[in-house]
N, C-alpha and C positions, 0 to 999 in steps of 0.2 A: 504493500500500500504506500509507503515511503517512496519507493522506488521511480514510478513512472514521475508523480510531479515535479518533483526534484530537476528530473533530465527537464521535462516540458520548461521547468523556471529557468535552467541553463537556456536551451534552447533561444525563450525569448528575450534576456538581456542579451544574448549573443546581437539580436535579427537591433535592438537599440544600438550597440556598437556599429553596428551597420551602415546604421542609418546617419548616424554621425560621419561617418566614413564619408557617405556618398555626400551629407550635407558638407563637409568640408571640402571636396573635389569642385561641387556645385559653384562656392563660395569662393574658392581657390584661399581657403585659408586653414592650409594644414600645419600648425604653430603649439606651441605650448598651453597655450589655451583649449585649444580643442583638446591635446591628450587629455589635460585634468578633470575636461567638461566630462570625456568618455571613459577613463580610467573606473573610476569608479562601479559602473555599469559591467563593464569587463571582468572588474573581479568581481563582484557578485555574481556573473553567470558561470564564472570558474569554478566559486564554492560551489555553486550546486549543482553543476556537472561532475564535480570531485566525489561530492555524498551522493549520487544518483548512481553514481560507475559503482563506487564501494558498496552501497547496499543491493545493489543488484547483480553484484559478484555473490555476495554471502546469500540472496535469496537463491541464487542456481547451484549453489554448493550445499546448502541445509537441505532442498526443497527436492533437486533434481536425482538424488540419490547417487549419483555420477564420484562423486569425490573429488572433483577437484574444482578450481575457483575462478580459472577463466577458458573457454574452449575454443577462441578464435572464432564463436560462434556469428555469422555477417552481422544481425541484429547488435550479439556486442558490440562487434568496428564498426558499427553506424556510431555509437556512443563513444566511442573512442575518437574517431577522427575527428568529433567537435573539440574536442577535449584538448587532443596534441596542440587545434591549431590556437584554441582559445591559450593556451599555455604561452606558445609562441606570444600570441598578440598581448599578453600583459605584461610581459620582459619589454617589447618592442614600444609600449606607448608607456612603461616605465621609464625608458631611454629619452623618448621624446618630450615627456611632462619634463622632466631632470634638467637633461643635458640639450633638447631640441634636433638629436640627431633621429638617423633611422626614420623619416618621416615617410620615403614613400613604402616603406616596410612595412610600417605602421598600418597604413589605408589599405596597402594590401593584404594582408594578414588578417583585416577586418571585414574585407569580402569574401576570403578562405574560408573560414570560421562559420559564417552565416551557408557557405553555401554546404560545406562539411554538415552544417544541422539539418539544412532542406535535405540534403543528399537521404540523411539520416531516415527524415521522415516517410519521404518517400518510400524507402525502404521497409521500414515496418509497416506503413498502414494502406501500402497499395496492396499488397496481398503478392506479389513477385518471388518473396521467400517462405520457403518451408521451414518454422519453426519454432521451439517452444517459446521465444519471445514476442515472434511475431503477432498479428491480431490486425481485425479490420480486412478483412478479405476482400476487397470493393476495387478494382477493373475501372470504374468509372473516379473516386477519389482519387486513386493511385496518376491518373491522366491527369487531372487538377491539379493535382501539386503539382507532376511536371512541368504544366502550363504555365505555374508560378516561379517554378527554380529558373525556366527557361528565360522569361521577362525580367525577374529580379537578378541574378547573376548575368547573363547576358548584357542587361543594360548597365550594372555597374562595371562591367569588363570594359565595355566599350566608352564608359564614360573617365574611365581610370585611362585607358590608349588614347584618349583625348587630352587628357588634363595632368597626366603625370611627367609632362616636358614643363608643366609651369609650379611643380611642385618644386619650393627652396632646396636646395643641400643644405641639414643640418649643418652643426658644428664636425669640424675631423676631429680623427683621432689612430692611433698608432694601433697595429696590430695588439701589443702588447697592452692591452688597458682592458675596465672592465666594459666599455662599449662593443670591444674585440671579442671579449668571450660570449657577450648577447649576441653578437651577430653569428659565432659558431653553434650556440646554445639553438636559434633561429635555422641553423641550416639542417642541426641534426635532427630537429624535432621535425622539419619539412622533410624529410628522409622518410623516419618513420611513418609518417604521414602516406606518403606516395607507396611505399611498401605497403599499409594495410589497406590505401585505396584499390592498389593493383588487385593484390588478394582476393579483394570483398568482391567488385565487381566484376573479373575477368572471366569467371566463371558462367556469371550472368550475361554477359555480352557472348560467349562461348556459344553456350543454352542458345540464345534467341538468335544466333546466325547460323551456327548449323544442326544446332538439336543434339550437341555432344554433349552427354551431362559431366562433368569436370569437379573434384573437389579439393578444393585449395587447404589443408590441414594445420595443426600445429606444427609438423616439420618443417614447412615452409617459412612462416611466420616466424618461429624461436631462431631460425636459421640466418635469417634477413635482418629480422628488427632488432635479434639480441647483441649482436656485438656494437652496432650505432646506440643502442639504449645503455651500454656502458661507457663508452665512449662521451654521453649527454650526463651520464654521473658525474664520470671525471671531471668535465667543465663547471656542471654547476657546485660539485664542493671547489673548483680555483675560482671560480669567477668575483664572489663576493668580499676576497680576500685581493683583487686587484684594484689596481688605484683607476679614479677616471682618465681619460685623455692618454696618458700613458704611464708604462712603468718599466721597471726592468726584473729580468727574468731571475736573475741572485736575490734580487729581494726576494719575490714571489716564492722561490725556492727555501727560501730560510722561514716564510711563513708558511708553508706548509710542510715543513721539515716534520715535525708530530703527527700531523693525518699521515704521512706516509710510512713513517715508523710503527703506523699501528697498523696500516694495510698490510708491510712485510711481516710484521709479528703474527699476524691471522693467517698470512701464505704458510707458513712454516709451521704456524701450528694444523692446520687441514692436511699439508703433505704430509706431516707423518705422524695425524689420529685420524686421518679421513682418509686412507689414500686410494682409494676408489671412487669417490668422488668426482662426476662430472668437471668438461673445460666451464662452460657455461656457471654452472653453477657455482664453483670455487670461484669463478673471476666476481661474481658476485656477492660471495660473502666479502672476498678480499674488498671490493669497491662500497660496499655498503659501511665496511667499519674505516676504510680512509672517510668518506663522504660524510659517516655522522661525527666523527670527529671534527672537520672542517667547516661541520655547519653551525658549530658553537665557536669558530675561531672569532668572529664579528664581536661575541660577547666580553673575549678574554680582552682584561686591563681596561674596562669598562666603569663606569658607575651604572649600576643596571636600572637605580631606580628612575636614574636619569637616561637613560635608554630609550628612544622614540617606541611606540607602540608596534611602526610598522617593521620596526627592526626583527622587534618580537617574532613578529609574525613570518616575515622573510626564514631565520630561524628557526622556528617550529616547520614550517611550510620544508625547508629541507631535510632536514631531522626528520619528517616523517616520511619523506620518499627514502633516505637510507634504512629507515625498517621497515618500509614496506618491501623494497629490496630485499633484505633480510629475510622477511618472513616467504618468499618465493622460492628463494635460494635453499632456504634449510628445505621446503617442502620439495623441492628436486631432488635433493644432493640427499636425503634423510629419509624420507617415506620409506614407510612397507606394506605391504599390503599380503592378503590372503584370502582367496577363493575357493571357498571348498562346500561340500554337500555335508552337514552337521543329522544324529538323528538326535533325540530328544534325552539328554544328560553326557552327549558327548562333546569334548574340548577341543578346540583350537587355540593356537596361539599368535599371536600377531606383536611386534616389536616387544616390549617387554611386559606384555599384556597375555595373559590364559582367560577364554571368552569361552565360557558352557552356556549350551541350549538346556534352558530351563522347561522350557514349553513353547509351546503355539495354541492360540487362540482364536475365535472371532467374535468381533467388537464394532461398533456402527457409529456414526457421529452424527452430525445435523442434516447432511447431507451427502452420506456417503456410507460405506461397508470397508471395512480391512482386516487383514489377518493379522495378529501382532505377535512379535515372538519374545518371547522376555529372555534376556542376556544377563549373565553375573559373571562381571569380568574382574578380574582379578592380578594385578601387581605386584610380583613379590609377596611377602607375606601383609602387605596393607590391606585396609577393607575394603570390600567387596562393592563394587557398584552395580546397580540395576540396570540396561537399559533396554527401551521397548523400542525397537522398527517396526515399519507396518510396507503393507503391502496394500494400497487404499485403490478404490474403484467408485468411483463418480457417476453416474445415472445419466447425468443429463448437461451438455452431452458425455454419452462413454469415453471415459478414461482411466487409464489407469497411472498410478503415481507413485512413488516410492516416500515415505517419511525417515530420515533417515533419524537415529538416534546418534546424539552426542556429547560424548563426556570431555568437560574442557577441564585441563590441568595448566598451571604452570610453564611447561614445559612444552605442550602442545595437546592435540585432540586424539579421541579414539572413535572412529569414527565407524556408526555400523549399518548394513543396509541387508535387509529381509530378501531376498529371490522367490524363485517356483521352488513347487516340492519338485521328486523325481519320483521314478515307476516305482522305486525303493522304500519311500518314507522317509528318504531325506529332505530339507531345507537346505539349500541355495544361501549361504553367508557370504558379504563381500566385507570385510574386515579391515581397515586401514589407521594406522597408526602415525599421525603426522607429525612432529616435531615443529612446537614456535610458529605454526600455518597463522595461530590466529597475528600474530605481528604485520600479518598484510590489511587487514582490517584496521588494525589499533593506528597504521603508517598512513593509511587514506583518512581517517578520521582524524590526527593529528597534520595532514595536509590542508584539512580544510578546517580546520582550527586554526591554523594559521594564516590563510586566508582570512580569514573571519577578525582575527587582532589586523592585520594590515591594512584591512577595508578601513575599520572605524580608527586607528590611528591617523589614514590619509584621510578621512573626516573630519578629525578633529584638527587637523592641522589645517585643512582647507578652507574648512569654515573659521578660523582663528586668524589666518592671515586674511581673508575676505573682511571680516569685523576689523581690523586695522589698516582698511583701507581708509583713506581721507574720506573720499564722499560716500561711504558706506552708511547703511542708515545705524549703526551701533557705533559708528563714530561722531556721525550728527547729534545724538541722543547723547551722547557722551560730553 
């Protein structure tokens, strides 16, 4: 229930960002003013794209019985590609509010962004994909909104190849500075971008020109977008630690001398207590504990109470992309799992977990029937937990659903999911024990918590320095 309005509220401060855009191109005045006027709008569509992606990770991973937290599912990269480019465009009109640079990056990034969400829409609600996020099956809306991506992006393309020979140069600035790393920050997140655009749609353009049905999988995507997604770690733990305009690379070097100290300390300790461990995944624990180390360097030799709000926020907002990092990583490089047919008081065992079938049962709810099987899993010699999966069937229309049970530690989840019987009288157990999984959740929630200190810091500061304008009406009053 959280889930859809969240993205829809991203969605529509994006389509504001927009429109700012276009009105600035219109106006021919794309200036510091206009970022601040749109900033604002931006991050707010970014919180709520951030908690719309995050709880609708964990509704397909509690709900879908499947086990794990993201499937490269198209419907997901609908929600995803607003999200990269919205990312993009609030580095990029943070540049431009600042420093005045990055301007026609800014506007264009602002047209990405909006058309990334139509693209989105289209997709789920024309009925074009088969899928459990999908909804809206309608042939005839699905046309309408093209009709709309087609006029509203088209005409801000063309009005941007119009008007973007009269848009200023910012201010310069040297490879080496923090302008330097937005614009790498900028390039790699258009990477990834165009990576899970390809993905999502080539299959569908595939489909409707020669009827070959094609599926683009997680092989693909982990394959493409992972090493450019650490690549966009590394910069964003340097970036914040570089000076504006320019700096030099000894410096930078001696301030991140510590994040790197702790990224080699984690390489060495995974080689040799993990050594089976994934390329992919090892580079991401390595990159997650340099990155949350670096994301608290802005704090150190600080007064923190004196610390601007948005600082805060910046801060948190990275700190939580390094554990959600984290929590990806350990579910890679850590998980186990167990598949097996159980009959009624026999055990299995799953990472440091012994899981007996107590029973099977059936049970009805408001609007439904399930079979539930009750689990006493077991730890070492710790107590015993209960948990109940179901195997649930829906009336109207027939479905059928999986409820998964799960017991959350410390440490990570046990995670369980009910099957068919077989000709035997067994049950169908799919048993997985994840290490630190929920750190992905806890990293997107503190994403957008940090977001959230940012927004109302550049609030307060906005509206503070507007009230000391001369002819401000709280300076007239004054």
């Amino acid at each position: 229930a959280f889930h859809p309005p969240t993205l829809y509220l991203g969605y529509v401060g994006i389509s504001v960002a927009f429109s700012f855009a276009v009105g600035a191109l219109v106006t021919r005045d794309v200036g510091k003013d206009f970022a601040r006027a749109m900033r604002p709008w931006v991050l707010a569509a970014w919180i709520m794209l951030t908690l719309g992606i995050t709880a609708g990770s964990y509704w397909a991973y509690y709900e879908l019985g499947w086990g794990g937290w993201w499937f490269w599912d198209p419907v997901e990269n609908a929600s995803l590609l607003p999200w990269l480019a919205a990312t993009a465009l609030l580095h990029s009109v943070t540049v431009l509010a600042t420093r005045g640079g990055l301007r026609a990056w800014t506007v264009m990034l602002a047209v990405v962004a909006f058309s990334m969400s139509m693209i989105g829409t289209f997709l789920v609600r024309s009925g074009i994909l088969t899928s459990v996020h999908s909804f809206a099956v309608d042939p005839t809306r699905g046309a309408f909104i093209l009709i709309l991506l087609t006029l509203y992006i088209g005409g801000a393309l063309a009005l941007y190849g119009l008007r973007v020979g009269t848009v200023r140069e910012g201010t310069t600035f040297d490879p080496v500075s923090r302008e330097g790393a937005l614009v790498a920050n900028n390039l790699l997140l258009s990477t990834i971008l165009g990576v899970v655009l390809v993905g999502t749609l080539y299959p569908l353009a595939l489909e409707a020109a020669t009827g070959e049905k094609l599926s683009v999988g997680p092989p693909y995507f982990n394959a493409a977008a992972g090493p450019v997604a650490l690549a966009l770690v590394a910069i964003m733990a340097a970036g914040p630690l570089i000076r504006w305009r320019r700096d030099r690379l000894a410096a930078l070097a001696r301030r991140l001398a510590l994040p790197l100290a702790l990224a080699i300390v984690m390489l060495v300790a995974l080689v040799l207590l993990a050594p089976g461990v994934g390329l992919l995944p090892l580079l991401g624990l390595v990159f997650a504990a340099g990155a949350g180390a670096a994301s608290l360097a802005p704090l150190w030799k600080r007064n923190l109470r004196r610390t601007p709000l948005f600082t805060w926020g910046m801060v948190v907002a990275h700190l939580g992309i390094a554990v959600s990092l984290a929590g990806m990583a350990c579910d890679a490089a850590f998980t186990r799992e167990t598949l097996t047919a159980a009959r009624v008081g026999e055990t299995a065992r799953v990472g440091p977990y012994a899981v007996r079938l107590e029973g099977v049962a059936p049970v009805a709810g408001p609007n439904w029937t399930a079979i539930e099987a009750t689990l006493v899993a077991r730890r070492g010699n710790g107590r015993p937990l209960t948990l109940k999966p179901q195997a649930r069937m829906f009336s109207a229309p027939p479905t059928e659903t999986n409820e998964a049970a799960i017991a959350t530690r410390i440490d990570g989840q046990l995670y369980t999911v009910l099957g068919r019987p077989d000709e035997q009288g067994r049950w169908q157990l799919r048993l997985w024990w994840k290490p630190f999984v929920t750190l992905i959740w806890f990293g997107g929630g503190l994403i957008a918590f940090g977001g959230l200190l940012s927004l109302i810091g550049r609030l307060r500061r906005d509206g503070k320095a507007h009230a000391e304008q001369p002819g401000s009406a709280a300076g007239d009053s004054a």
